[in-house]
C-alpha positions in Angstrom: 82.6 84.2 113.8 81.2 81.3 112.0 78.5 82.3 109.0 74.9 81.6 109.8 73.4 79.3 107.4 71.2 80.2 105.0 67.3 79.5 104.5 67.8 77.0 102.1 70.4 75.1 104.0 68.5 74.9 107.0 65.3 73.9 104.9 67.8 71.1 103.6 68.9 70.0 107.0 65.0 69.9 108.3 63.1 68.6 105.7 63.6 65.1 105.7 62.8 64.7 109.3 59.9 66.6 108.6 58.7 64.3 106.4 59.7 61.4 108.2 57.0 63.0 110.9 54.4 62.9 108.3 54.9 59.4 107.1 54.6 58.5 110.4 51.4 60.0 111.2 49.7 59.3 108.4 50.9 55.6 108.7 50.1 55.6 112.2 53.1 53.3 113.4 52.9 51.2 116.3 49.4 52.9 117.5 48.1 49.2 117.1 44.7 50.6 117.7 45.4 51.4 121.9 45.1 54.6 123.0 47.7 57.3 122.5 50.1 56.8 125.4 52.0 60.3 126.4 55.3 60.7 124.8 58.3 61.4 126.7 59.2 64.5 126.2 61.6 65.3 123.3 63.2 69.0 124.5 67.3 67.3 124.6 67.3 67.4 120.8 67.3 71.3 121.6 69.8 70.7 124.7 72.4 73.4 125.3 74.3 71.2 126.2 74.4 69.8 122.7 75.6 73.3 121.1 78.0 73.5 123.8 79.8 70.1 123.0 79.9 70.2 119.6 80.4 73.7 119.9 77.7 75.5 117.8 75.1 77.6 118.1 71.6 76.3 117.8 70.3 78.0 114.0 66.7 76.1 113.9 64.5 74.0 116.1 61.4 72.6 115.0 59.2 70.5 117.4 55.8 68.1 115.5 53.8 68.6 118.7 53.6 65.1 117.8 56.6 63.4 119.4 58.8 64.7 116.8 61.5 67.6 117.6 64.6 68.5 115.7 67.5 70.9 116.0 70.0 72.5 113.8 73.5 73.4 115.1 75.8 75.6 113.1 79.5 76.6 114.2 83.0 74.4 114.7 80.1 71.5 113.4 77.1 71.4 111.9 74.8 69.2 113.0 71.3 68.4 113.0 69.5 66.0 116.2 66.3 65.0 116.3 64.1 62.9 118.8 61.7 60.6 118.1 59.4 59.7 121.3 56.8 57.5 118.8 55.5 54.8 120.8 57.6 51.3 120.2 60.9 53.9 119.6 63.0 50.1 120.7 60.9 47.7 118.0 61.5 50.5 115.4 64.9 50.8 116.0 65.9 47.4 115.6 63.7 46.8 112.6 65.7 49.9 110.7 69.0 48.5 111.5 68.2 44.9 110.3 66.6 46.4 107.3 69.3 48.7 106.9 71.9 46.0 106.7 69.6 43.5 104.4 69.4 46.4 101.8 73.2 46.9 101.5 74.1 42.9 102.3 72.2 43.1 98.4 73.4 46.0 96.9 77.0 45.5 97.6 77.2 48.9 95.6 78.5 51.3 99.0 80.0 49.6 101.8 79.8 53.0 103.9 75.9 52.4 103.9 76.1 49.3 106.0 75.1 50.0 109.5 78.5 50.1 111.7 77.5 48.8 115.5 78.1 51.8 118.1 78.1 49.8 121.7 77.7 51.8 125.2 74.9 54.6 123.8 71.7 53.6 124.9 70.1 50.0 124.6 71.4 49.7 120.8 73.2 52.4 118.4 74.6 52.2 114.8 76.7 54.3 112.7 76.0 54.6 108.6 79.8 56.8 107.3 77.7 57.6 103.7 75.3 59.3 105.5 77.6 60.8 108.4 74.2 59.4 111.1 74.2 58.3 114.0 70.8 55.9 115.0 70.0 55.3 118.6 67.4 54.3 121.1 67.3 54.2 124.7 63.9 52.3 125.0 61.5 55.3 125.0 63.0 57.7 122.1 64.8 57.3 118.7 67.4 59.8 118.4 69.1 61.0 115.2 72.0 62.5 114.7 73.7 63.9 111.4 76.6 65.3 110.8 77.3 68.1 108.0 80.5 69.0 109.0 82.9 68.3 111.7 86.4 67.4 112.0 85.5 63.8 112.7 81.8 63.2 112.6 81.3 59.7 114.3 83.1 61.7 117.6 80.4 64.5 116.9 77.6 62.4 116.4 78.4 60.1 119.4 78.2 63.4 121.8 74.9 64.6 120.7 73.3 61.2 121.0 74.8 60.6 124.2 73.5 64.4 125.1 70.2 63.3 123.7 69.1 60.3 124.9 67.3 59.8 128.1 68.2 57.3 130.6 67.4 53.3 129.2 64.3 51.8 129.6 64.2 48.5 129.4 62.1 47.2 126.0 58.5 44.7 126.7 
């Protein structure tokens, strides 16, 4: 039987999406000064399905209340998914991939850091190897996918992203 992890791992796996969540409030990204439109909602980043295909046990789930919810997975893989329901979730995405790829175009420094193009998942999907994440969006949600450890963690990632993402909707 796999060892749970401990307090500190699990602080380590949900922190940065946590603060992610914050920057985003505070920043107040793509409100554009409309009202707050409902968010879809974010419960398949806690999916059982997920734990059973990447065959884990769900060890954390933490949801904003905000459009933000994350999950921690621990077992054969551990993984962490979160969901991102944010209005403009398709502008976003695009704009972290482009930026993504300009930063290490100029850095030249990592070459596992430069977004890797996932096609079939969702309207547009990438792959970074140095960070073992998977980035996707199927119109109406961001989802996130990182891989601690798994025999190989692209496969991983690709099934909880596929697991987590809603059906496509079609960008403005």
């Amino acid at each position: 039987m796999p060892r749970a992890p401990s307090g500190a791992r699990i602080a380590q796996l949900l922190l940065p999406p946590l603060i992610l969540a914050a920057m985003l409030l505070v920043a107040g990204c793509g409100s554009a000064g409309r009202a707050p439109r409902a968010h879809a909602p974010a419960a398949d980043a806690c999916s059982p399905s997920v734990a059973a295909a990447v065959h884990a046990t769900r060890t954390a789930a933490v949801d904003s209340g905000e459009g933000l919810t994350t999950c921690a997975y621990s077992g054969a893989a551990a993984v962490r998914v979160t969901v991102d329901t944010l209005p403009q979730a398709f502008r976003r995405s695009q704009n972290s991939e482009e930026e993504r790829g300009q930063n290490t175009a100029g850095w030249k420094i990592d070459p596992a850091a430069q977004p890797q193009q996932i096609d079939g998942l969702g309207l547009g999907a990438y792959w970074v190897e140095s960070e073992r994440t998977l980035y996707a969006t199927d119109g109406a949600r961001l989802v996130t996918v990182t891989v601690g450890r798994a025999r190989d963690a692209r496969s991983v990632a690709r099934t909880a992203t596929r697991l987590s993402l809603g059906r496509v909707v079609e960008p403005p």
